[in-house]
C-alpha positions as CSV (number, residue, x, y, z in Angstrom):
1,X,42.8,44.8,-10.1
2,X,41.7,41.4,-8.6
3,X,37.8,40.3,-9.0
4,X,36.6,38.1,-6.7
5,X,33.7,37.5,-8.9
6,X,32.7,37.9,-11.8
7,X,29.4,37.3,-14.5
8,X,29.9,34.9,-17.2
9,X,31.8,32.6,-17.9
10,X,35.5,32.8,-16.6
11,X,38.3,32.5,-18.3
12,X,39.7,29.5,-19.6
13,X,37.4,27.1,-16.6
14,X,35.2,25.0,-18.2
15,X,36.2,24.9,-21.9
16,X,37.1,22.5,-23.5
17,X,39.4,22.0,-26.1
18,X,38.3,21.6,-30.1
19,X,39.4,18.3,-31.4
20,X,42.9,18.7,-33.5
21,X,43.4,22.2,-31.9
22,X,45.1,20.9,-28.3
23,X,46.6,17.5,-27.6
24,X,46.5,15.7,-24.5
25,X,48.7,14.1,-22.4
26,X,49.0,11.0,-24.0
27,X,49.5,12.8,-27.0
28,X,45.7,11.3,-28.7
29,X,43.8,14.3,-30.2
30,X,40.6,14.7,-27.9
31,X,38.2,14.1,-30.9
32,X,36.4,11.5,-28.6
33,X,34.6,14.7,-26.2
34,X,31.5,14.0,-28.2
35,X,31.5,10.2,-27.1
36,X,31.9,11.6,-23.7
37,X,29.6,14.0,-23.3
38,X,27.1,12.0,-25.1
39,X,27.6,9.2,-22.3
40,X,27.2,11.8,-19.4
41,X,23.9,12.8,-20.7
42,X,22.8,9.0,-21.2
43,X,24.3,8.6,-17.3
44,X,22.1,11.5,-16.1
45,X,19.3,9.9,-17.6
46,X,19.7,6.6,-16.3
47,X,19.8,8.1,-12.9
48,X,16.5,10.3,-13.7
49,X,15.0,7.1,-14.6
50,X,15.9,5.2,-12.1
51,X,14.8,7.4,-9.1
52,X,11.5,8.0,-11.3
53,X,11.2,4.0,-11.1
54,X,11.6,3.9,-7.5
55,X,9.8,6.6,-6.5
56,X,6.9,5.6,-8.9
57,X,7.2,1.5,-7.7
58,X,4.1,2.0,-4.7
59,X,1.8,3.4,-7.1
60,X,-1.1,1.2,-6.7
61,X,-0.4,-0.3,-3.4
62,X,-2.7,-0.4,-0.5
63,X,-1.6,2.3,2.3
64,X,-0.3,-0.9,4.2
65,X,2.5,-2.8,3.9
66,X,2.6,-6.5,4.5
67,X,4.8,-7.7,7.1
68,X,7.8,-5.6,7.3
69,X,6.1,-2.1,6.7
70,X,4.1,-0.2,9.2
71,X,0.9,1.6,8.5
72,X,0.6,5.7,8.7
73,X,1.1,7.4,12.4
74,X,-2.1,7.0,14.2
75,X,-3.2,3.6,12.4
76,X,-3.3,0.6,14.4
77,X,-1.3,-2.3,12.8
78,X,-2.4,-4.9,11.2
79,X,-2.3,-7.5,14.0
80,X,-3.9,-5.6,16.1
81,X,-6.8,-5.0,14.3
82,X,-7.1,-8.9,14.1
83,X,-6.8,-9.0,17.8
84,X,-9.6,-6.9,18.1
85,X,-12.0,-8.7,15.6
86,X,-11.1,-12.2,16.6
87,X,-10.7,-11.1,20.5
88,X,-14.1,-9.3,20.8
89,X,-16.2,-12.8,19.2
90,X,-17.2,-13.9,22.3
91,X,-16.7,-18.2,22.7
92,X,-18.0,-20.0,20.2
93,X,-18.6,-17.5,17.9
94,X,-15.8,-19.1,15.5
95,X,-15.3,-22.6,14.6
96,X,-12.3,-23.9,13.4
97,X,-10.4,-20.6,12.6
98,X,-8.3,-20.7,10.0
99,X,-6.8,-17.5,8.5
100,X,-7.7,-13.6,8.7
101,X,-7.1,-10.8,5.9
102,X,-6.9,-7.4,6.3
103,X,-6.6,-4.5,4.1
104,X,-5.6,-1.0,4.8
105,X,-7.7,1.2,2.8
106,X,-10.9,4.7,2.8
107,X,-14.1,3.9,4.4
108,X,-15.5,4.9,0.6
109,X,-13.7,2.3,-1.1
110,X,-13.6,-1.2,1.8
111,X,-17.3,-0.8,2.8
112,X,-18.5,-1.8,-0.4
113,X,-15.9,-4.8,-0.6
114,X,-16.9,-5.6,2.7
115,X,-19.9,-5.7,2.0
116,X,-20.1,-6.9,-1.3
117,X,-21.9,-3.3,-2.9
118,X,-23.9,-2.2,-0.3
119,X,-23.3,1.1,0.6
120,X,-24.1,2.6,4.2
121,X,-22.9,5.9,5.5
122,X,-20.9,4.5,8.8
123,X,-18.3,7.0,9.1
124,X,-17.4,10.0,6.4
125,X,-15.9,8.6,2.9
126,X,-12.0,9.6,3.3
127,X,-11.5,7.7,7.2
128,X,-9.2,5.4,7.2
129,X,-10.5,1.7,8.2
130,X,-9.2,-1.6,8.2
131,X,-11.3,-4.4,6.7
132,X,-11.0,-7.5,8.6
133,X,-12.2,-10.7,6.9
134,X,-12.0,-13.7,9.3
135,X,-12.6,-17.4,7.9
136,X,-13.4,-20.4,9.9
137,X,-15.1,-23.5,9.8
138,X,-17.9,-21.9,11.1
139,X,-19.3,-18.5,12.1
140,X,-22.4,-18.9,14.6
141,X,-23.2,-15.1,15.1
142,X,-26.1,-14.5,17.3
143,X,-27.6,-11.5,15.8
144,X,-31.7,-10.5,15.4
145,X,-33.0,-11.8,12.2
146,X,-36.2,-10.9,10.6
147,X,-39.7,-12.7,11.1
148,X,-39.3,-15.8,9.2
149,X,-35.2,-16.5,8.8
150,X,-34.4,-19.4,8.0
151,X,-31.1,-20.1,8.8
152,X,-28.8,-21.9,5.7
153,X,-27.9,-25.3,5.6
154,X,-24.7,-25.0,6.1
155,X,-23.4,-22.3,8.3
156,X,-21.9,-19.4,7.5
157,X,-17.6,-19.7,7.0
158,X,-16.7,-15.9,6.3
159,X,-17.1,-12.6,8.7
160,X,-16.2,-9.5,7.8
161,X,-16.2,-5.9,9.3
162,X,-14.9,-2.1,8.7
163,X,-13.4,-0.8,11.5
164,X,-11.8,2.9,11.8
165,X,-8.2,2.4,11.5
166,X,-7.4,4.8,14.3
167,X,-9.9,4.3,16.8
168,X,-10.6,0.7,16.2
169,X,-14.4,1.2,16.5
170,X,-16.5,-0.9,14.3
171,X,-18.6,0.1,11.7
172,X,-19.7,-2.4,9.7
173,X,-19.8,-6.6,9.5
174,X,-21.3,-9.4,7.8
175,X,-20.9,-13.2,7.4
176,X,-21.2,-14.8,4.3
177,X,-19.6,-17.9,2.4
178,X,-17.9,-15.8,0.7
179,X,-14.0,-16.4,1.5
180,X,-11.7,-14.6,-0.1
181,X,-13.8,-11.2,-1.0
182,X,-11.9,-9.3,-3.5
183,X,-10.0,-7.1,-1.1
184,X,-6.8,-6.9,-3.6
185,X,-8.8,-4.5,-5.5
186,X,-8.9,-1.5,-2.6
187,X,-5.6,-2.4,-1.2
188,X,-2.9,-4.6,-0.1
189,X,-3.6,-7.3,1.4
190,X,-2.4,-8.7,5.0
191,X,-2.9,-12.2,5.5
192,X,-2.4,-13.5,9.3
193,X,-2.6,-16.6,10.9
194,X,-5.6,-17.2,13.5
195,X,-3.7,-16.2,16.3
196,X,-2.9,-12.9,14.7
């Protein structure tokens, strides 16, 4: 009667032969199968390893990708959200600009980089945003001031906002002399040219 399957092991598949009990075809006992099988298992591993490696190699990274990369579905990209910035100043605003960094990042961690520890509640803590710091020669930002502002002696070189990465609505901004803020430590950062 002929199984066509059947529990177990089969027959005579997969075994292997003791060493000094069956020769092989070159006639050399097969009292290396221990080396062998001892290398597949250290090839298996390797491989484990290595897609562990890769898998594990964007831990720590920013949710956007310098250059080549492109940001989640629904997120503007990266130049675009220096158009915006640098094309809403209206003339004058910037003197001299020179360079523009941008990192990808939660509106609970880039508002306080942004704005160096202040803490507002803009938008909910888990929205994505882009934080856009713009440097220039100058920033002349004609904003209300309180009774009595004196304006510093030199002007101003940095501005910065939060803007919802999806909507590009702004949330938050701020000039300073302050260039670079420490935006490596909520993201990667994008660094553009002035012309975005």
């Amino acid at each position: 009667m002929l199984r066509r399957w059947q529990s177990g092991p089969v027959p005579g598949f997969g075994k292997r032969p003791v060493a000094g009990n069956a020769p092989s075809l070159s006639g050399v006992q097969d009292d290396d199968a221990k080396g062998v099988a001892s290398m597949n298992k250290r090839s298996n591993w390797m491989w484990i390893i290595l897609i562990l490696v890769l898998l594990l190699s964007g831990c720590g990274q920013g949710l956007a990708s310098g250059g080549s990369g492109s940001p989640p579905r629904g997120v503007i990209s990266a130049a675009r959200a220096c158009r915006l910035v640098v094309g809403r100043a209206g003339p004058g605003f910037f003197t001299g600009l020179e360079r523009v960094h941008l990192v990808l990042t939660t509106y609970a961690k880039g508002e306080p980089a942004e704005s160096q520890g202040d803490i507002s509640t803009g938008m909910p803590p888990q929205t994505l945003v882009w934080v856009v710091e713009v440097h220039a020669k100058a920033i002349h930002w004609n904003h209300s001031v309180p009774p009595g502002y004196k304006p510093p002696a030199r002007p101003d070189t940095d501005f910065s906002v939060v803007m919802n990465a999806r909507t590009g609505q702004l949330s938050d901004a701020g000039e300073c002399t302050c260039w670079p803020l420490p935006l490596s430590k909520v993201g990667t950062v994008v660094s553009l040219p002035p012309e975005c």
